[in-house]
C-alpha positions in Angstrom: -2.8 -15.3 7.4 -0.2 -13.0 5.4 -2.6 -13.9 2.8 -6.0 -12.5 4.4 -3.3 -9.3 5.5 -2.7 -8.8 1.5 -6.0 -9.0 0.6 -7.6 -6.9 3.1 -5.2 -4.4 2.8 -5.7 -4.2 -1.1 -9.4 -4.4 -0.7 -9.3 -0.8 1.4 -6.8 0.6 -0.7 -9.0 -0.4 -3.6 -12.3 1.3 -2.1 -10.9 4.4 -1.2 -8.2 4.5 -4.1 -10.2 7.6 -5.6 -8.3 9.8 -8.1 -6.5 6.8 -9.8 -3.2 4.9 -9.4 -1.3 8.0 -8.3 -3.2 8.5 -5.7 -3.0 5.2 -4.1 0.6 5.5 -3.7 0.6 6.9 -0.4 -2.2 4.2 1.0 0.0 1.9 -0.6 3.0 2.8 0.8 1.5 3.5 4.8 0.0 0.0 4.3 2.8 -2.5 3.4 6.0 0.1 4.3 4.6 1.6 7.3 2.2 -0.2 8.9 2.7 -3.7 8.3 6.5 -3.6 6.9 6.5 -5.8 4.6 8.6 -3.9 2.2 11.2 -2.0 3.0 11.3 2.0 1.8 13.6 1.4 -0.9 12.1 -1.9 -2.1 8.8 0.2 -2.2 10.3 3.2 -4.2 11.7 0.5 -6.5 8.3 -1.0 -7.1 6.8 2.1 -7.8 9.9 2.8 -10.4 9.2 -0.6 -12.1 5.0 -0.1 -12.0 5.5 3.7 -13.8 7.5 1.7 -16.4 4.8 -0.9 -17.3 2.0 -0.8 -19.2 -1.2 -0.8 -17.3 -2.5 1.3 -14.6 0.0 2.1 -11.7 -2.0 1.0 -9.0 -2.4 -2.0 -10.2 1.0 -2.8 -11.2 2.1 -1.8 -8.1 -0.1 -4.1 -6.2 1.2 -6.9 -8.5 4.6 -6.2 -7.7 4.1 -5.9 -4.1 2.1 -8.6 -3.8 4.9 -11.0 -4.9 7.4 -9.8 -2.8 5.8 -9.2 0.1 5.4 -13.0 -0.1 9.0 -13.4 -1.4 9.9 -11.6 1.7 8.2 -13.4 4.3 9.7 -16.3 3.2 7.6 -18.1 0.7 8.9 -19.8 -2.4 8.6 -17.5 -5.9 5.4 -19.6 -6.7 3.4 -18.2 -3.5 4.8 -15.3 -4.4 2.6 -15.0 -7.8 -0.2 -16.1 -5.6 0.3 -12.9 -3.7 0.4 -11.2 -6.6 -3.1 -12.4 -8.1 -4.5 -12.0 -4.8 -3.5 -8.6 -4.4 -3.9 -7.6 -7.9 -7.8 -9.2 -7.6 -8.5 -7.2 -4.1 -7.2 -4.1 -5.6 -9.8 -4.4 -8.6 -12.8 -5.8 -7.0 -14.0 -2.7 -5.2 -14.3 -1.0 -8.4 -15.5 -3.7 -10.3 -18.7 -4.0 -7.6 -19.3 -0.1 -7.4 -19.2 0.1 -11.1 -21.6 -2.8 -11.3 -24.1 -1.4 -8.3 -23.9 2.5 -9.4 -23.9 2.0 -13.1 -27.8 2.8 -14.0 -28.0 5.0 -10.7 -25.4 7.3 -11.9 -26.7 7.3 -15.2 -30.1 8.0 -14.3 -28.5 11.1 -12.0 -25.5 12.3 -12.9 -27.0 15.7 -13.8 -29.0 15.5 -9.9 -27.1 18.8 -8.0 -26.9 16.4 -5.3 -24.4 14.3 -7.2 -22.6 16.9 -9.0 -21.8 18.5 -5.0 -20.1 14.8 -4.0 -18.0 15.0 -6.9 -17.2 18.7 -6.4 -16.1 17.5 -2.9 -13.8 14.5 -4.1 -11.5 16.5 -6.0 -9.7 18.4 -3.0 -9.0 15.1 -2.0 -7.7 13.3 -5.1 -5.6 16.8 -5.5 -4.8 15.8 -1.6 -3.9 12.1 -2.5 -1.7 12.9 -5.6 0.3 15.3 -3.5 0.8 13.0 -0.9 2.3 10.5 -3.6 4.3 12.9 -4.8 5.8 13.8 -0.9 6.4 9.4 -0.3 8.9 9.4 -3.9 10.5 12.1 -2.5 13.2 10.9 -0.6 17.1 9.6 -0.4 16.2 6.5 -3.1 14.6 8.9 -5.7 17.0 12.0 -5.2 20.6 10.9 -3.8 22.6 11.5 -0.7 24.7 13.1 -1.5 24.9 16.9 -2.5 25.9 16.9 -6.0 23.0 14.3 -6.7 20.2 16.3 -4.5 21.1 19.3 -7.3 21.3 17.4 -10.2 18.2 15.5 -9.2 16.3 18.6 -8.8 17.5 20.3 -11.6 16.4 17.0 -13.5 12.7 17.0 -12.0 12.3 20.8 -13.0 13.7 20.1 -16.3 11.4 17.4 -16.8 8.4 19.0 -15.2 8.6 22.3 -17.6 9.3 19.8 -20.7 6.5 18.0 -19.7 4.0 20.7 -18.6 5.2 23.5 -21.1 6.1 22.1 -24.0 4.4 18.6 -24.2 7.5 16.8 -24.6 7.1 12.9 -25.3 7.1 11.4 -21.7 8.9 8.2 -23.1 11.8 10.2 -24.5 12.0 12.1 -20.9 12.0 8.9 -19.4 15.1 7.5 -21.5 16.6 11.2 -21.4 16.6 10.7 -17.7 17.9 7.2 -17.4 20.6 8.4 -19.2 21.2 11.4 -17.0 20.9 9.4 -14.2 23.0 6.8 -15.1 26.0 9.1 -15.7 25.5 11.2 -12.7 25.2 8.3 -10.4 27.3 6.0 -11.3 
């Protein structure tokens, strides 16, 4: 059954994951945190740590990831766990993989159509929507401490990054390490 649950779940979060990894964050997180609790908030902020980390899309990764321990958690050994994962990782995909298939030549033939061009024109409120709410579910006590010396440096940290970033096109691998580094000596 938990199966069925994993894929079902993935499947919707798969067909209306528009905008990209980011923006499936949230629907990730109100699916197996919220709704069906089979992560915990700081197993799920974890996840998304480790997905942002590997290579591949983040979406994805993170359905990998929770795949096998939402298994791993409900008490099934580590191999059911990577069942999990492909099952989740498959369910995530396969919406995509059947609209590309089905709207392929249509959206070739009309992608210039006014008709189209208004739907898409529509859609990006909501990925803009989407990303923000991804943004609000890593903000919490896991990402940016408890206590108050860690709630400044963290801030300080994400403004730092965010203007490095932004502004001056820093390298985001060296901002990752840079922070790891930070991190690990303010919070240690």
């Amino acid at each position: 059954m938990l199966f069925l649950q994993l894929f079902y779940a993935f499947f919707k979060i798969g067909l209306f994951g528009f905008g990209g990894g980011y923006a499936m964050i949230s629907m990730i997180q109100g699916e197996v945190v919220t709704r069906h609790a089979w992560l915990t908030s700081p197993e799920f902020t974890d996840i998304i740590a480790i997905s942002q980390m590997t290579p591949g899309p983040i979406g994805i990764n993170s359905a990998t990831y929770v795949g096998y321990t939402a298994v791993v958690n409900a008490g099934y050994s580590h191999a059911w766990g990577i069942l999990g994962s492909i099952i989740t990782t498959g369910a995530v995909v396969l919406p995509s993989f059947i609209l590309m298939v089905l709207i392929s030549r249509f959206f070739l033939k009309y992608q210039k159509h006014p008709a189209v061009s208004s739907v898409f024109s529509g859609l990006r409120p909501g990925v803009v929507g989407l990303l923000a709410a991804a943004a609000l579910v890593l903000m919490n006590g896991e990402n940016f401490g408890t206590a108050n010396v860690q709630i400044i440096v963290s801030i300080i940290l994400f403004v730092t990054v965010f203007i490095a970033s932004y502004r001056f096109k820093a390298n985001p691998i060296l901002l990752i390490v840079l922070s790891g580094i930070v991190g690990y000596l303010v919070y240690r």
